[in-house]
PDB file with SEQRES, HELIX, SHEET and CRYST1 records, atoms N, CA, C and O in Angstrom:
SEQRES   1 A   44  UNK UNK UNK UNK UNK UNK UNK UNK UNK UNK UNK UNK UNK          
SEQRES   2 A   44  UNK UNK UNK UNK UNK UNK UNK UNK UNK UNK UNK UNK UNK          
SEQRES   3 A   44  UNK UNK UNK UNK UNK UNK UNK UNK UNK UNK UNK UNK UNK          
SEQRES   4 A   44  UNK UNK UNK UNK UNK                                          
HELIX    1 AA1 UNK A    6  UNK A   17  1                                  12    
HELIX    2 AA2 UNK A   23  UNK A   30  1                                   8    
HELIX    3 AA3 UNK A   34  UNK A   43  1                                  10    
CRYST1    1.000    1.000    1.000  90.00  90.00  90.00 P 1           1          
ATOM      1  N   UNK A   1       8.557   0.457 -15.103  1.00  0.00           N  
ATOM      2  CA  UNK A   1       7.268  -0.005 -14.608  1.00  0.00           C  
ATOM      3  C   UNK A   1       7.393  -0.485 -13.154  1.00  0.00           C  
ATOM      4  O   UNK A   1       6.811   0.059 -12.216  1.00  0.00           O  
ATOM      5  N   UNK A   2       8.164  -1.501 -13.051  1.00  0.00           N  
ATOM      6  CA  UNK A   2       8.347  -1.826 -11.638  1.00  0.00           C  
ATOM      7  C   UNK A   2       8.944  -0.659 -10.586  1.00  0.00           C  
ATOM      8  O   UNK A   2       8.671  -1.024  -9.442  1.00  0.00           O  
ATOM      9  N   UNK A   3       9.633   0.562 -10.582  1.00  0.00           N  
ATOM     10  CA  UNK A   3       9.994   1.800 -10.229  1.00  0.00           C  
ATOM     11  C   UNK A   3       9.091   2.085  -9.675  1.00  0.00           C  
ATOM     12  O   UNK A   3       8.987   2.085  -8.448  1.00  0.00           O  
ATOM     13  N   UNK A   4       8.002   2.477 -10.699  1.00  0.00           N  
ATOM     14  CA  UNK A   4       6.408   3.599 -10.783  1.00  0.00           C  
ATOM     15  C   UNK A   4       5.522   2.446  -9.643  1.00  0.00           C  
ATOM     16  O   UNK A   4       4.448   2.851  -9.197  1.00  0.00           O  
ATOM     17  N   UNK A   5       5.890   1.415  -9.333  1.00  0.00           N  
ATOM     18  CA  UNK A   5       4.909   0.386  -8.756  1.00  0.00           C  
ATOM     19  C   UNK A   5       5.444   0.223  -7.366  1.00  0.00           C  
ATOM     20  O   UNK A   5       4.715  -0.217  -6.476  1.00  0.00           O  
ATOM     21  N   UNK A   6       6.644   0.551  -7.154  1.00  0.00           N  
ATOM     22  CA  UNK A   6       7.724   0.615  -5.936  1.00  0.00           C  
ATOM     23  C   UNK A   6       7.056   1.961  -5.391  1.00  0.00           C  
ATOM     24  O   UNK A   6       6.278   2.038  -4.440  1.00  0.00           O  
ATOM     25  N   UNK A   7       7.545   3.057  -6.235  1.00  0.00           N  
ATOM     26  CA  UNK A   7       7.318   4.405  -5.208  1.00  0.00           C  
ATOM     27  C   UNK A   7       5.928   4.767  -5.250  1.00  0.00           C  
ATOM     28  O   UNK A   7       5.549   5.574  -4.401  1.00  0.00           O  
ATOM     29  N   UNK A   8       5.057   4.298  -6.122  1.00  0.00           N  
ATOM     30  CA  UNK A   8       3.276   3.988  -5.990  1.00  0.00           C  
ATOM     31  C   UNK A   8       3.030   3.039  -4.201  1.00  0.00           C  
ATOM     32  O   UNK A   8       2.258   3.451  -3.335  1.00  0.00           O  
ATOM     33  N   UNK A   9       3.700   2.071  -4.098  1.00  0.00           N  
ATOM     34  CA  UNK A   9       3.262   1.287  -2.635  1.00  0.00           C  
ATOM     35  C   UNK A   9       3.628   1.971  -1.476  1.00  0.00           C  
ATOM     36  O   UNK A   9       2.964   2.043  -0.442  1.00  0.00           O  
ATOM     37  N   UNK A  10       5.367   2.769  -1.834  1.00  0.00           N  
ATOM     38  CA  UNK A  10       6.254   3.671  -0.456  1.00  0.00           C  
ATOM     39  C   UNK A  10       5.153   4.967  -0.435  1.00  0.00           C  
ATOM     40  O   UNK A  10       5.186   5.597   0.622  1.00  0.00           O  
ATOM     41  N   UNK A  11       4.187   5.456  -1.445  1.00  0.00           N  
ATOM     42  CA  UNK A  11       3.799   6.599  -0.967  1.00  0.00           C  
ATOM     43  C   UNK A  11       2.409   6.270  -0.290  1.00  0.00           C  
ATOM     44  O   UNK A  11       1.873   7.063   0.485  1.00  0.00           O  
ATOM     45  N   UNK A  12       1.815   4.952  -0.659  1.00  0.00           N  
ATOM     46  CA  UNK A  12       0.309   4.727   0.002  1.00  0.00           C  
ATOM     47  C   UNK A  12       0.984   4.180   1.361  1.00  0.00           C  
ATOM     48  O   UNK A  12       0.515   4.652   2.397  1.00  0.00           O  
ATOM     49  N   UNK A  13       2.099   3.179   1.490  1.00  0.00           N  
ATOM     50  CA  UNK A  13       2.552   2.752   3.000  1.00  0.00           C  
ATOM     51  C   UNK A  13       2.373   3.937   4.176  1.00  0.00           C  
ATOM     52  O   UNK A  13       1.649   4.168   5.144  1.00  0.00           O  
ATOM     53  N   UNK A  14       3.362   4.461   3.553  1.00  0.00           N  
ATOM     54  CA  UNK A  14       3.978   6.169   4.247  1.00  0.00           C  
ATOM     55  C   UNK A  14       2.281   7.135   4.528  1.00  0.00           C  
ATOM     56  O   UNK A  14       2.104   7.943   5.441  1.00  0.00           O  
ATOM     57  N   UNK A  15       1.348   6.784   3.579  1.00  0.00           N  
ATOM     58  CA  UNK A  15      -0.048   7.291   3.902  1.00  0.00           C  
ATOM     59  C   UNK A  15      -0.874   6.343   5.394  1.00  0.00           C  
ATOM     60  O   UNK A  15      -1.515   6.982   6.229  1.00  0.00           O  
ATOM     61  N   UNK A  16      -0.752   5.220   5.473  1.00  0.00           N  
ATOM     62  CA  UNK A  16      -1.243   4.383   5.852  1.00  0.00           C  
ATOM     63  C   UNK A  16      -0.684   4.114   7.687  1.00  0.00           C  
ATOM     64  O   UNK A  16      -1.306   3.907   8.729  1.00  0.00           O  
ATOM     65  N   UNK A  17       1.136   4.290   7.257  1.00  0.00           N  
ATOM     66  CA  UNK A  17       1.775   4.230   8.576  1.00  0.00           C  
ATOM     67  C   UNK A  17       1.017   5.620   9.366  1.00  0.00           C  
ATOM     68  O   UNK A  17       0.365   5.471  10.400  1.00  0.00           O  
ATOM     69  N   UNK A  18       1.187   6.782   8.799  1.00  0.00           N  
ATOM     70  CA  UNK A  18       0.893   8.046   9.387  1.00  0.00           C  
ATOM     71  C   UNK A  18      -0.580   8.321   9.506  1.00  0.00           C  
ATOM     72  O   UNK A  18      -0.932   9.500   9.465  1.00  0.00           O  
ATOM     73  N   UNK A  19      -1.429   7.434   9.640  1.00  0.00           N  
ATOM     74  CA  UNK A  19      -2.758   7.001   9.915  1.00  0.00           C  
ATOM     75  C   UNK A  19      -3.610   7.874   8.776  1.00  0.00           C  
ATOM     76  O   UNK A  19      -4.631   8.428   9.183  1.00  0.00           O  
ATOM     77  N   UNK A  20      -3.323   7.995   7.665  1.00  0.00           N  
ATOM     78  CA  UNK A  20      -3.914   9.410   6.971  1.00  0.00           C  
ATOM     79  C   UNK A  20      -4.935   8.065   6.031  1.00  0.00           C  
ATOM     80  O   UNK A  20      -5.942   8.431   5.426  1.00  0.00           O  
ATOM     81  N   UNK A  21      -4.583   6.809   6.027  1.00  0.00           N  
ATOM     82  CA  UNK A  21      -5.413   6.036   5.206  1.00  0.00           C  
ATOM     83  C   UNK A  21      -5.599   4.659   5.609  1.00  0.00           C  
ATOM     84  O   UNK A  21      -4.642   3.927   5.857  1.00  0.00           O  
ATOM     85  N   UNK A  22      -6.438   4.401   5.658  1.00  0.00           N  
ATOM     86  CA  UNK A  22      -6.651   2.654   6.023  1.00  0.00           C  
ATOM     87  C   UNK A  22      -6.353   1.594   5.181  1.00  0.00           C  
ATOM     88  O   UNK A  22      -6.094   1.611   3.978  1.00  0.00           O  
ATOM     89  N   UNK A  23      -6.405   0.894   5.772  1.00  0.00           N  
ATOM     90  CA  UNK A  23      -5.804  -0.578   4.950  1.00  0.00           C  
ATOM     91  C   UNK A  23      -6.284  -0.751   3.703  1.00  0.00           C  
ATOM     92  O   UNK A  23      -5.677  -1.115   2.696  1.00  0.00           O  
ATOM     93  N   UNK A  24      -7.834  -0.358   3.894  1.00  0.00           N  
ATOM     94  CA  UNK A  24      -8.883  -0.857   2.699  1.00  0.00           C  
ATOM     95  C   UNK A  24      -8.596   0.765   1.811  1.00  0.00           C  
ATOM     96  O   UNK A  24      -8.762   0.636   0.598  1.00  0.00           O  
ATOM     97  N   UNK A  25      -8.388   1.534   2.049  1.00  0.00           N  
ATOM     98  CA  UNK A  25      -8.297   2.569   0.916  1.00  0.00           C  
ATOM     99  C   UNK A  25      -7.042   2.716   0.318  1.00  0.00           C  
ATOM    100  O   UNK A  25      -6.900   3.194  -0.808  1.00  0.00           O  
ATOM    101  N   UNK A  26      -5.937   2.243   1.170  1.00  0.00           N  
ATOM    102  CA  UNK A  26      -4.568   1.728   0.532  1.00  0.00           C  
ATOM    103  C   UNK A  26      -4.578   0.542  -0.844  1.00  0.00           C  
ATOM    104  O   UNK A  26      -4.015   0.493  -1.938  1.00  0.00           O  
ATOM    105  N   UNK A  27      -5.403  -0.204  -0.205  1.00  0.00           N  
ATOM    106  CA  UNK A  27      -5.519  -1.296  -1.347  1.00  0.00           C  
ATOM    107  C   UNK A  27      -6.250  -0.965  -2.044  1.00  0.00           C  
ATOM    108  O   UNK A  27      -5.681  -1.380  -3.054  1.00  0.00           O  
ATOM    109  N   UNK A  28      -7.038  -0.565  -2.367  1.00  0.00           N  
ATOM    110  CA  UNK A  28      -8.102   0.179  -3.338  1.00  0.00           C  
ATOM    111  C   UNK A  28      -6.758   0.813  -4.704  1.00  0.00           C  
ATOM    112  O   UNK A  28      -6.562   0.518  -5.883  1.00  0.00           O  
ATOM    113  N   UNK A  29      -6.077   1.807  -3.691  1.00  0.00           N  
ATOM    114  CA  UNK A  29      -5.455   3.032  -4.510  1.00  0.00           C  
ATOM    115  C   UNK A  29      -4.116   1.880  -5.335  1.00  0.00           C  
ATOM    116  O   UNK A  29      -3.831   1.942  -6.531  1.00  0.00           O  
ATOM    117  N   UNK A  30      -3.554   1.026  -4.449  1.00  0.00           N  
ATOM    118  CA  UNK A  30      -2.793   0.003  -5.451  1.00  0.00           C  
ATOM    119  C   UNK A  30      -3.828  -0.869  -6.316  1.00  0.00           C  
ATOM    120  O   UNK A  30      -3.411  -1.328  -7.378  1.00  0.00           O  
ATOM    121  N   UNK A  31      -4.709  -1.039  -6.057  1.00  0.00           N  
ATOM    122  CA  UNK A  31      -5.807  -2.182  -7.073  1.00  0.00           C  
ATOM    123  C   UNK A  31      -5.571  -4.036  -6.581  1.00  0.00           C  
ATOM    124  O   UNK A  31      -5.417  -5.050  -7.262  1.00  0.00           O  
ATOM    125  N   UNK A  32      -5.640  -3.796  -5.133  1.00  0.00           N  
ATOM    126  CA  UNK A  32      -5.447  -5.057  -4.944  1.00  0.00           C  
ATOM    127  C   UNK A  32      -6.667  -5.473  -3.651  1.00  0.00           C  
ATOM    128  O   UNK A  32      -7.565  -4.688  -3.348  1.00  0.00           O  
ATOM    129  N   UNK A  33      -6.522  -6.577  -3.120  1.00  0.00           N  
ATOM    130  CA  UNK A  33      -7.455  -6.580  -1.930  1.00  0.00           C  
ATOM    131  C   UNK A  33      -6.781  -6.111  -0.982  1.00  0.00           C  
ATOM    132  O   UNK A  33      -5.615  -5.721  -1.055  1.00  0.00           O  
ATOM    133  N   UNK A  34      -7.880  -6.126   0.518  1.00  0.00           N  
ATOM    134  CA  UNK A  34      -6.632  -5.580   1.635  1.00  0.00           C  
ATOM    135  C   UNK A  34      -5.315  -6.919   2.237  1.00  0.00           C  
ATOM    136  O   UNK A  34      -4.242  -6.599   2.747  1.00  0.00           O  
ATOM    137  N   UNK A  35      -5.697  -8.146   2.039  1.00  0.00           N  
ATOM    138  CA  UNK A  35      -5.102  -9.305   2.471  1.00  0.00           C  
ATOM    139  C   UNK A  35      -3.836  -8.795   1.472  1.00  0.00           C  
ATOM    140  O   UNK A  35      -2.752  -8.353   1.850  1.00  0.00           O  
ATOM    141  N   UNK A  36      -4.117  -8.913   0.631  1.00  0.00           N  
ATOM    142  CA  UNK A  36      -2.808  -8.487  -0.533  1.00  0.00           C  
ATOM    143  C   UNK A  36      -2.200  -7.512   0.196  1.00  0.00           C  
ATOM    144  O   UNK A  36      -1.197  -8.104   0.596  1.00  0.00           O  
ATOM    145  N   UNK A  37      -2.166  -6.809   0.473  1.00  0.00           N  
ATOM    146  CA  UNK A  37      -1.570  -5.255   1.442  1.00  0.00           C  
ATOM    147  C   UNK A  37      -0.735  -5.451   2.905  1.00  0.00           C  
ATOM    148  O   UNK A  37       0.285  -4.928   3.356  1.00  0.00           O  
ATOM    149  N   UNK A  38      -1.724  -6.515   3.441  1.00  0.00           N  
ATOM    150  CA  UNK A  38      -1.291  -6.563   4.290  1.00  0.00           C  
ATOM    151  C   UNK A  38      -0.256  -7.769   4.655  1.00  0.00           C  
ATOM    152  O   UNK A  38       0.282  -7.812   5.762  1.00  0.00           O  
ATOM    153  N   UNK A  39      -0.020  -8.734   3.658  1.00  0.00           N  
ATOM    154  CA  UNK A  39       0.889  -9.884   3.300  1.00  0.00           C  
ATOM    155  C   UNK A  39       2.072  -8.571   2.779  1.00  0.00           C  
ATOM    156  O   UNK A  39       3.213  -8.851   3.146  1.00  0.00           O  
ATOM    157  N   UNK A  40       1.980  -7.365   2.085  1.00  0.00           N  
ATOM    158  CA  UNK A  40       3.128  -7.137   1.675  1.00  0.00           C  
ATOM    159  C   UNK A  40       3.580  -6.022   2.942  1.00  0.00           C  
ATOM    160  O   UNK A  40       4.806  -6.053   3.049  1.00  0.00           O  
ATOM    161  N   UNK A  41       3.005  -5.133   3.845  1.00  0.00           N  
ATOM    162  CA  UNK A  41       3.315  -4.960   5.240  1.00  0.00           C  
ATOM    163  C   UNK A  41       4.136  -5.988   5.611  1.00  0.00           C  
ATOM    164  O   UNK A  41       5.284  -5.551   5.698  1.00  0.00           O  
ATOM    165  N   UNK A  42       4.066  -7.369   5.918  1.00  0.00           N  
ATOM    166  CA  UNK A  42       4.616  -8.268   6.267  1.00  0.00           C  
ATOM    167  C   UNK A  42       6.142  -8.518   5.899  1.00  0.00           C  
ATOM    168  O   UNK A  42       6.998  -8.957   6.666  1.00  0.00           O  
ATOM    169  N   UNK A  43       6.331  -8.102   4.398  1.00  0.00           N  
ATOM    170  CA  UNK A  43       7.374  -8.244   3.956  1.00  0.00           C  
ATOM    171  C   UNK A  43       8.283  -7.273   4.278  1.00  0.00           C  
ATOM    172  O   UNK A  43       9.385  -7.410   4.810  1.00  0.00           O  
ATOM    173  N   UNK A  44       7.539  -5.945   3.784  1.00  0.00           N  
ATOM    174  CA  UNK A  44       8.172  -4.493   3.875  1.00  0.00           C  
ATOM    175  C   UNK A  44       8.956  -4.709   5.137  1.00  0.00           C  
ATOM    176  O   UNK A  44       9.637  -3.796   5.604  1.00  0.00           O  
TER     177      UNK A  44                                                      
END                                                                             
């Protein structure tokens, strides 16, 4: 579960770095807000 939730975030990041998706449709596709997204940018 935690795997499928790892390479679920590396493939919306990797969408997001390469401008193909925005912040807010990144977080959408994980099920979180965009603040949530962008606190874990922070970490990444």
């Amino acid at each position: 579960m935690q795997e499928n939730r790892k390479m679920k975030f590396q493939e919306a990041y990797d969408g997001w770095s390469e401008g193909r998706l925005t912040q807010a449709e990144v977080a959408l596709l994980l099920g979180q807000c965009e603040r949530s997204f962008r606190r874990h940018i922070e970490r990444y």
